[in-house]
Structures are given as C-alpha cells and as structure tokens.
C-alpha positions as CSV (number, residue, x, y, z in Angstrom):
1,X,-26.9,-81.3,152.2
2,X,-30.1,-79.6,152.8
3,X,-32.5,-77.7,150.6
4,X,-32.7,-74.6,151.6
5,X,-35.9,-73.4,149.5
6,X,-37.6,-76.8,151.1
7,X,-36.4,-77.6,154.1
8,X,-35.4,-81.8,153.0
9,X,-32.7,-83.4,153.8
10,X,-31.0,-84.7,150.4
11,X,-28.6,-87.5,150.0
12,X,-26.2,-88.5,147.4
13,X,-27.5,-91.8,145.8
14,X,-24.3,-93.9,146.5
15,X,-24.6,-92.9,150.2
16,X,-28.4,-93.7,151.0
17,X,-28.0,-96.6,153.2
18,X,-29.0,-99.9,152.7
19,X,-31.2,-99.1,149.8
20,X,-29.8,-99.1,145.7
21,X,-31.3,-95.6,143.9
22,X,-31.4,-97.5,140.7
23,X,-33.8,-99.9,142.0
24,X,-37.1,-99.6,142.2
25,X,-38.6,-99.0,145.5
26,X,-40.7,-101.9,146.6
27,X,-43.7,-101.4,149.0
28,X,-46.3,-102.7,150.8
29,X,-49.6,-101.7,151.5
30,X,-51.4,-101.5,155.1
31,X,-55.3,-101.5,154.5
32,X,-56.6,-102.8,151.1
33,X,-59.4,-101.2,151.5
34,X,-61.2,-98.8,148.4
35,X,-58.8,-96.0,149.1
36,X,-55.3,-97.5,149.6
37,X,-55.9,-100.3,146.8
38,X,-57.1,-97.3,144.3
39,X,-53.9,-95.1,145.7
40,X,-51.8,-98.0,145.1
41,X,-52.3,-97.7,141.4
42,X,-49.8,-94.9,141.4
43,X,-47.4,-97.1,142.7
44,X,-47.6,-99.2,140.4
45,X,-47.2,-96.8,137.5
46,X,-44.5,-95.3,138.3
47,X,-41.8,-97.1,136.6
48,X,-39.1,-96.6,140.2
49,X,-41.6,-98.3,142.3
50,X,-43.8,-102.1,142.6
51,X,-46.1,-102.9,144.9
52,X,-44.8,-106.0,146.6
53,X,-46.9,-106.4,149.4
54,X,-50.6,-106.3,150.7
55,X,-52.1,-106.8,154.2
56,X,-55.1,-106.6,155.5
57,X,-57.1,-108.0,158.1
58,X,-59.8,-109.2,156.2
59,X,-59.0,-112.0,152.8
60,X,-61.5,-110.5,150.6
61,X,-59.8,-106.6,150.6
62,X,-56.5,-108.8,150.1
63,X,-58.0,-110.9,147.1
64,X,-59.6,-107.4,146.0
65,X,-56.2,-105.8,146.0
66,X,-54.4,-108.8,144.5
67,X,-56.0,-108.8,141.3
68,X,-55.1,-105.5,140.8
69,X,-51.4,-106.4,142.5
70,X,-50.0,-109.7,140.9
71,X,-47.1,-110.9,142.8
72,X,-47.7,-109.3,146.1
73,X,-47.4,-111.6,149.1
74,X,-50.3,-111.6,151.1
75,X,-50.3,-110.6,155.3
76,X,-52.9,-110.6,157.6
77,X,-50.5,-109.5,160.7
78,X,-49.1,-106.2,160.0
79,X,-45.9,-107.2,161.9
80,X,-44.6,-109.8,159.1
81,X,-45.3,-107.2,156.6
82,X,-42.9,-105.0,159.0
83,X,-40.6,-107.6,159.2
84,X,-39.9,-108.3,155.3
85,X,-37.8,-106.9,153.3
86,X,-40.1,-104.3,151.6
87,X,-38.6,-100.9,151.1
88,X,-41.4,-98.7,151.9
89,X,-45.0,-99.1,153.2
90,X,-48.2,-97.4,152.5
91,X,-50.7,-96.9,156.0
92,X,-53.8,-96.9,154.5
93,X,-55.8,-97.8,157.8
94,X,-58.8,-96.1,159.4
95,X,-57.0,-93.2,160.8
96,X,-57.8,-94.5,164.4
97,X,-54.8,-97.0,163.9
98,X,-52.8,-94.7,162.3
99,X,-50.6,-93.6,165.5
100,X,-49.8,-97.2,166.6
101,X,-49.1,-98.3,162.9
102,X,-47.1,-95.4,162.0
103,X,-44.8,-96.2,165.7
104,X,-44.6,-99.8,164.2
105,X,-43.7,-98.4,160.7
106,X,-41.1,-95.9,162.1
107,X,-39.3,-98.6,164.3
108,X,-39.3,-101.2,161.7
109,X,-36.9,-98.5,160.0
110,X,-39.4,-98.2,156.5
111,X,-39.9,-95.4,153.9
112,X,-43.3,-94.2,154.9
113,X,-46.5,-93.2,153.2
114,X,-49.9,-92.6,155.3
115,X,-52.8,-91.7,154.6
116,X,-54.5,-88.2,156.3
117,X,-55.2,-87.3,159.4
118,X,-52.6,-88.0,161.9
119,X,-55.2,-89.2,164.5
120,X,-58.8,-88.7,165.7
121,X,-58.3,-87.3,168.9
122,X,-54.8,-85.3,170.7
123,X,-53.4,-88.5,172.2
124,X,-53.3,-90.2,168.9
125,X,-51.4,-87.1,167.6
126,X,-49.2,-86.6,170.1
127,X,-48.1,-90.6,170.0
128,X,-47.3,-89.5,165.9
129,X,-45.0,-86.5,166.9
130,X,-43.5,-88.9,169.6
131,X,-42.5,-91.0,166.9
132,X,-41.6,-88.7,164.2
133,X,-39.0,-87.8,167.0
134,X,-37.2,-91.3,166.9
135,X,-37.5,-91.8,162.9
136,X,-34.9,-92.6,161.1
137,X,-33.3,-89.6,159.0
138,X,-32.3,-91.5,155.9
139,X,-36.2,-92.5,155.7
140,X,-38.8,-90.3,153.7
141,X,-42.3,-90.2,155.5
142,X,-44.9,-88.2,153.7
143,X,-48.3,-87.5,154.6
144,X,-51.2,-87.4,152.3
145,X,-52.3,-83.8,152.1
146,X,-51.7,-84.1,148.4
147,X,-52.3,-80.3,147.8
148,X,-48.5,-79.9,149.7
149,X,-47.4,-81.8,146.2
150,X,-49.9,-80.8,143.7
151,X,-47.9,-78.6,141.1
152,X,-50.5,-76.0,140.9
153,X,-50.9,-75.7,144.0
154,X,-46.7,-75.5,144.7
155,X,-47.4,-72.5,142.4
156,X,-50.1,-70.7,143.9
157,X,-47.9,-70.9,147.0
158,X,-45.1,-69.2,145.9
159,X,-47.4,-66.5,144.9
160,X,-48.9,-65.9,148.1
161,X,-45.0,-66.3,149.2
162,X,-43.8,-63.6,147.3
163,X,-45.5,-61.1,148.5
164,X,-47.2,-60.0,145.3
165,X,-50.7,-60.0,146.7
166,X,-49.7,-58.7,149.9
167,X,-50.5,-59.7,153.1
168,X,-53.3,-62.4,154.0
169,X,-56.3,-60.7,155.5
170,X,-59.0,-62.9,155.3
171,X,-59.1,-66.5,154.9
172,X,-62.4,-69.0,154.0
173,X,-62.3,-72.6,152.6
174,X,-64.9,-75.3,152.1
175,X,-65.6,-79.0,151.1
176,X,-69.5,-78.8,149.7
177,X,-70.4,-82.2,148.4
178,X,-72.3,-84.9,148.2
179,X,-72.7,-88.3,150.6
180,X,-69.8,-90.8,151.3
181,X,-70.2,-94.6,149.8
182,X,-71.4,-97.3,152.1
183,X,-70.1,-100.8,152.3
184,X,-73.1,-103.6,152.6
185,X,-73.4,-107.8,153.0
186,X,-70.8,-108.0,155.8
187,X,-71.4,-109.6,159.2
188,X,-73.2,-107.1,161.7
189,X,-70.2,-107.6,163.8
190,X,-67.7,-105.5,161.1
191,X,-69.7,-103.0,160.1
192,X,-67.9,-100.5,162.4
193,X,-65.0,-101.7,160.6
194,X,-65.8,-102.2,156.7
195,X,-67.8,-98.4,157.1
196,X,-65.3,-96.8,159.5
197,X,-66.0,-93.5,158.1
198,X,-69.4,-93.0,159.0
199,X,-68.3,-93.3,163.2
200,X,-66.3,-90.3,164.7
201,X,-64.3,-93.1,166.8
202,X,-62.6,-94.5,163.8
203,X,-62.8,-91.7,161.5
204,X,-62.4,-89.0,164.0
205,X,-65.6,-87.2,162.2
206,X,-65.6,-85.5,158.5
207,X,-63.7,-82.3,159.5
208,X,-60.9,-84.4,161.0
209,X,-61.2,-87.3,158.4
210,X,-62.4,-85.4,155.3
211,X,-62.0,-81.1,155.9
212,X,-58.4,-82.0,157.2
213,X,-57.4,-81.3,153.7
214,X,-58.8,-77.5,153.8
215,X,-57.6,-76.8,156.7
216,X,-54.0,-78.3,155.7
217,X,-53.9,-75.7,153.0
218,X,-54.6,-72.6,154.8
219,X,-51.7,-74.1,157.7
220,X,-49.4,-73.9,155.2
221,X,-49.8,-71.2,153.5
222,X,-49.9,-69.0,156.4
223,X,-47.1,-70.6,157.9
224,X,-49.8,-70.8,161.0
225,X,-51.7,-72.7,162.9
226,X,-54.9,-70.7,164.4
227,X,-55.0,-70.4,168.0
228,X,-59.2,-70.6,168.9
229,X,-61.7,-72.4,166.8
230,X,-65.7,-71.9,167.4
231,X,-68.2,-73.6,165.3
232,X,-71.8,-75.3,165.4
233,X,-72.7,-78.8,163.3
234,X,-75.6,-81.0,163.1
235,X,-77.0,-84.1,161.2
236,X,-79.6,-82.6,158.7
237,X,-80.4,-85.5,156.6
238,X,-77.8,-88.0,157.3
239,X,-80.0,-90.6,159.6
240,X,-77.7,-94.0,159.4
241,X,-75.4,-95.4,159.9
242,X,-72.9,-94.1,162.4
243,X,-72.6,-91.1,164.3
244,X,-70.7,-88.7,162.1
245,X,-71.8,-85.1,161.5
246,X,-73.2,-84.4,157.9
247,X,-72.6,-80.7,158.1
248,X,-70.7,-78.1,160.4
249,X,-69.7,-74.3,160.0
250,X,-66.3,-73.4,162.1
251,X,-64.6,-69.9,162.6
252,X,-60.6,-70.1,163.5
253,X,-58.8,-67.0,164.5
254,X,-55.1,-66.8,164.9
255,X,-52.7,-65.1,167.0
256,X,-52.4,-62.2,164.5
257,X,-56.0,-61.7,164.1
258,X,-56.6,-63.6,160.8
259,X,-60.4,-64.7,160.8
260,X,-60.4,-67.9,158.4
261,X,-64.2,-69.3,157.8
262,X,-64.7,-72.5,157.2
263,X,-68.0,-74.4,156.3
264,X,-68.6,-78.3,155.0
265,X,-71.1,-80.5,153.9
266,X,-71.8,-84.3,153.1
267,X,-75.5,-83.3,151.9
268,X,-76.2,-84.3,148.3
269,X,-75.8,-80.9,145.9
270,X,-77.3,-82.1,142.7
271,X,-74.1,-81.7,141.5
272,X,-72.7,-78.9,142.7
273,X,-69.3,-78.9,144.6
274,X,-67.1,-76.5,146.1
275,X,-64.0,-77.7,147.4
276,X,-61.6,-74.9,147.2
277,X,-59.9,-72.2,149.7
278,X,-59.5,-68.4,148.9
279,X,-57.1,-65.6,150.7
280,X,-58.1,-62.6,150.7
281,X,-54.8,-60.3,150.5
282,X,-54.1,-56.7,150.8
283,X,-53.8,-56.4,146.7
284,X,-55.8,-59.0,145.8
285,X,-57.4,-62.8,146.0
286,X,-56.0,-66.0,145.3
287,X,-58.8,-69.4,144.6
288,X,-57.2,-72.4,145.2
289,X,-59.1,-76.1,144.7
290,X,-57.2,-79.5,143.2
291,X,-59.1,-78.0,139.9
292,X,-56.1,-75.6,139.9
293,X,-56.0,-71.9,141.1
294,X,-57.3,-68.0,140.0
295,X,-55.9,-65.0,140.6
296,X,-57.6,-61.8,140.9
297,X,-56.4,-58.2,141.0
298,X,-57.2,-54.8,140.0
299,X,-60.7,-55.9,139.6
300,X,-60.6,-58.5,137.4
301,X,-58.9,-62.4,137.1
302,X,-55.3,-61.8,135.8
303,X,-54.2,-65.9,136.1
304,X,-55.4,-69.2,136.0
305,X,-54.0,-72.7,136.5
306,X,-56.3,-75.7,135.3
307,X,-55.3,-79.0,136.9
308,X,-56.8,-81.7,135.0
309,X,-55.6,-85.0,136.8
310,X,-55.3,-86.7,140.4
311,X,-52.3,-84.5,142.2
312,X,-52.3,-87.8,144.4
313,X,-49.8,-88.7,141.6
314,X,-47.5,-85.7,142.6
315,X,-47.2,-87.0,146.2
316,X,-46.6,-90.7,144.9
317,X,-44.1,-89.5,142.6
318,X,-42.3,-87.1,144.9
319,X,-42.2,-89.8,147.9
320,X,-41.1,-92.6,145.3
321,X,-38.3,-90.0,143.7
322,X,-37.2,-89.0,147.8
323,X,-37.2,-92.7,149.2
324,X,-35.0,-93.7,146.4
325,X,-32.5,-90.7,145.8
326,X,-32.1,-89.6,149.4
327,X,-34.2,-86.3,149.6
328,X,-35.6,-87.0,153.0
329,X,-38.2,-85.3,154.9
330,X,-40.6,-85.8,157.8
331,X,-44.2,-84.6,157.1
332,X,-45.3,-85.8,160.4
333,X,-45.2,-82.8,162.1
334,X,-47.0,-80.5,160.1
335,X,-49.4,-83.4,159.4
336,X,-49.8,-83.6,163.3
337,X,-50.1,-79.6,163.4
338,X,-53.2,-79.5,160.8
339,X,-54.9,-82.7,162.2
340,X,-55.0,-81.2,165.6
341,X,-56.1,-77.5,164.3
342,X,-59.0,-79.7,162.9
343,X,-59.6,-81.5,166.0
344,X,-59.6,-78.1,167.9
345,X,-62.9,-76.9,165.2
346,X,-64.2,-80.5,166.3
347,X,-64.2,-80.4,169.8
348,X,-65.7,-76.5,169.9
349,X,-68.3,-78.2,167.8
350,X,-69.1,-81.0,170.1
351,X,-69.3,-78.9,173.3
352,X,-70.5,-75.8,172.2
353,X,-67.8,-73.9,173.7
354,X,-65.0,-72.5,172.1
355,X,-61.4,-74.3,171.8
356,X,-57.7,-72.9,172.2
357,X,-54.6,-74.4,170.8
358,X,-53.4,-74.6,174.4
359,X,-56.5,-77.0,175.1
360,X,-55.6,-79.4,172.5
361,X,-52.2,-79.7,174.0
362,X,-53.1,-80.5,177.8
C-alpha cells in the first residue's frame, strides 16, 4: 500500500523480496573519504544495520575507514563491491561520479544511499532521473538532504503546510561560514582528487556542492522549483587551490512571482554562522536551520524547536528502517529537481546572464 500523507511505497515485511526484515541491513560504502567514513558511523549504530563493506580507490582511505569498520572487506573496483552480496550501499564519491555510480548502483538491484547533489552539471542530472526511471521498486534510494528527515524540520513543514501562517510571500536562505579543510602530503598527480571540493569539475562549485542543501529546503517546502535565477560571485580571499567560488549572491523567482534571495560564503566569520532559511508568510515568519526552527506572529516569537544533534542520524535511521520493512521511495527525483535549481543560480553566475529552468533542460 502507499502512504498517502508521504507519498512511499510500503511493504509488508514477509513480502519484501529477497531481503529478511529481521536482519540487519548490511552495506557498503563507496568513497572512504572524511565524509562517508564519518556518515558511516550512523550505520554502524544503528542496531538494524552493519557496515560490511568499504571501497575506495585509494588503500589508505580504505585502511582509514577500516579501523573504524572491523570486518568490512576491502574493494578497490566498485563493481565487486556491486557484485557481493551487500544489502545496501552508501555513494559517498565526489559528486562528479555520482550519476555513473548511482546507474551502476541501480542496476546492480541495491538499497541506495548517496550523498548530495545529484550531479555538477544537467547531463549528470539527467543520466540520475534516467536511472531513477529503471530502479527497482522494492529498493529504498534516499538522497542526502538530511533536512527532508530532520524531525524538526518535518515539523516546521507541516506548519508551513497547514496553512497557519498563510501563504509564502517572500523567501531568503543562506550558508555564511567559514573555509572548507584541505587535504596535504599526496602526490601532485591526486590533488584534484584527495581535494575535489575546491574544483567546480568535481564538486560542481559550493552552491551546487555545499548551498544545494538551502536550496533543497525552500524546493520543498514550496512544493516548487523557481523558474529564473540571476546572481553575481567572486573569489574575495580564497587564492588556492582550485577554482571554486568563495562567495556568491543569487536571486530565484518562480512561476508565481515568489522572489527567494539567496547569499553564501566560504570566508572565515570569526565565528559567526548563518546557515538557516526563513518564509516570509501572509500571517507570519517561519526560521528554519538544523539548529531547529522559530516562529513568529503577531509581533513577537510564539514557538521554538531546538535541535541539539546531527539530523544525518534521522535520514540513516529512516533509510535503514525503509530498506528493511519495505517503505520504499525514490528521492532521486526531487534530488535531481533541487541540484539542477542550483545549477541554474550557477550558470547565471558564471555568464553573467540570467538562467531559465527551460535552459537547464535543453
């Protein structure tokens, strides 16, 4: 049957084939890099799932990731990992690859969890909805835009959703921070690789690679995707390595004439951070960060969530919990949709011209 307040497919245990919902859910991880090995932990805490499997490309991430991970085999071709028996897999690759491992992933018929964005440029996200297409139904495939599992944010949702603020006017999100880490002592001829972030090729830039979460947020909870994008970035103080912008101001509008402002920064704040996205509504505002939410009306802040841990764990859990009890859903395609609304910001940003949804589809 299907939920109808969510939209997943959900199975009885005894008919979820070829897997048994009382056992835990092995998987294996694709990239054992900082991120995926850190992710991983969740894995491994939860008590329905073990991490069975690493691969990488290069030993030392796999040696990295095995002391955390006894009892994983060890790949360095992602195609044996593909071909074992692991349950599920975790893509956890510069997002560059993650189109042609997420095809490989689909047609080896595994439970899939990937890392944001779906791509750095429209091909790449185009060969993911291709895919998505041809996955298997009785497979859960989750993207990481953890807010879409966070509790706090669930909740702040379904007070947008019920109308009790009114109707969205005015949108504006940002991701103020400080600098990314670097990777050092590796051969000149990986750095591209061990510090993908820092080139738009691989990373497909920090709105696409790092804003993507923002800009996930406001997709959803408009239930939109904007139709233009303008915006203007630069390189104030980032001067190596890469190519990747280290600040950048973009203004979406969509079809209905909802203006959402969006502005980001990799500059160091001295502390300082605002990572957060607020609507503006007919009766009221609603602030919403993976600190938790406020709500403001009549003046004066009538609600507040706190959210004191990594909601990471709620998408772990929730995939783990759907992959083993049949409550399957395919995130692909609204992870494709808010990848390429950030692409369409990017591209404006580039050639100083402005961007339409219809361009990003040609």
């Amino acid at each position: 049957m299907k939920n109808a307040a969510t939209g997943i497919l959900i199975l009885a245990p005894q008919i979820v084939k070829g897997y048994q919902a009382n056992s835990a859910l092995s998987v294996g991880l694709i990239g054992c890099g900082r991120r995926g090995t850190a992710m991983s932990a969740w894995f491994a805490k939860n008590e329905f799932a073990r991490m069975a499997a690493l691969c990488d490309i290069y030993d030392d991430q796999i040696e990295q990731a095995a002391q955390k991970f006894a009892g994983a085999r060890h790949f360095k071709d992602i195609n044996e990992l593909l071909a074992s028996d692991v349950d599920a897999v975790y893509i956890a690759t510069p997002p560059y690859l993650h189109p042609p491992h997420f095809e490989l992933a689909v047609k080896a018929r595994k439970h899939i969890f990937m890392e944001k964005p779906a791509g750095v440029d429209p091909a790449g996200v185009k060969r993911i909805v291709a895919a998505a297409k041809t996955a298997d139904k009785n497979k859960r495939i989750t993207v990481d835009f953890q807010q879409r599992y966070g509790k706090d944010y669930k909740k702040a949702y379904e007070i947008v959703q019920s109308g009790r603020l009114g109707k969205i006017v005015e949108v504006r999100a940002s991701w103020i921070s400080g600098g990314l880490p670097l990777r050092d002592g590796h051969p000149a001829d990986q750095e591209e690789m061990r510090n993908w972030l820092f080139y738009r090729e691989k990373s497909g830039d920090i709105i696409v690679e790092q804003n993507c979460h923002n800009i996930d947020v406001v997709n959803w909870f408009t239930g939109l995707h904007p139709a233009r994008a303008f915006g203007y970035g630069g390189r104030m103080v980032r001067k190596s390595p890469g190519n990747i912008l280290d600040n950048l101001a973009a203004t979406y509008r969509f079809d209905n004439g909802l203006v959402f402002s969006y502005s980001s920064s990799q500059i160091s704040t001295n502390g300082y951070l605002d990572v957060s996205e607020t609507f503006v509504c007919e009766g009221g505002a609603i602030n919403t960060s993976r600190k938790g939410y406020h709500v403001w009306q009549g003046g004066k802040e009538v609600e507040t969530a706190v959210t004191s841990y990594d909601i990471t764990k709620d998408a772990i859990d929730e995939f783990v919990d759907g992959a083993r009890n049949g409550k399957f859903d395919n995130a692909a395609f609204a992870a494709a949709e808010s990848t390429l609304t950030a692409i369409m910001a990017r591209e404006s940003i580039y050639s100083g011209k402005e961007k339409t949804w219809e361009m990003m589809q040609a």
